[in-house]
C-alpha positions, -999 to 999 in steps of 0.1 A, spaced: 384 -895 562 410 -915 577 441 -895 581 427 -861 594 428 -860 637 395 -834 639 392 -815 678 360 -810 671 351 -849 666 366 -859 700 403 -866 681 390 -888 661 391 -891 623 356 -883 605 360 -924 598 363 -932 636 338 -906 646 309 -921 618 319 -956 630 313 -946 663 281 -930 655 284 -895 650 258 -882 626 270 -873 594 264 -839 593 283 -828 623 313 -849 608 309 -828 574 306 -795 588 333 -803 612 357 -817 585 352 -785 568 360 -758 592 393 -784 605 403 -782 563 397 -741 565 374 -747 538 354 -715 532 319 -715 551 304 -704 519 313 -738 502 302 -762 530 270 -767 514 287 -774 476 299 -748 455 273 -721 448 246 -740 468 222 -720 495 229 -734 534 198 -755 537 167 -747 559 162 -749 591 134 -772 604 
């Protein structure tokens, strides 16, 4: 949260981007792909990706 610089958040850390208001979804899913997590986990391990509204 505090030691990871994310492109995607602005380079900010997800901790400066949430204080700053970013919603916390965008700060998740962008943590992820900066960590090469695999897309398939973003949503916890053996989870469906959640519906769209």
């Amino acid at each position: 949260m505090r030691d990871v610089v994310v492109t995607a958040l602005g380079e900010r850390t997800a901790d400066e981007a949430l204080s700053a208001g970013a919603p916390p979804r965008e700060v998740w899913l962008a943590l992820c792909a900066a960590m090469d997590v695999p897309r398939e986990r973003w949503y916890g391990a053996g989870r469906p990706e959640p519906k769209r509204a």
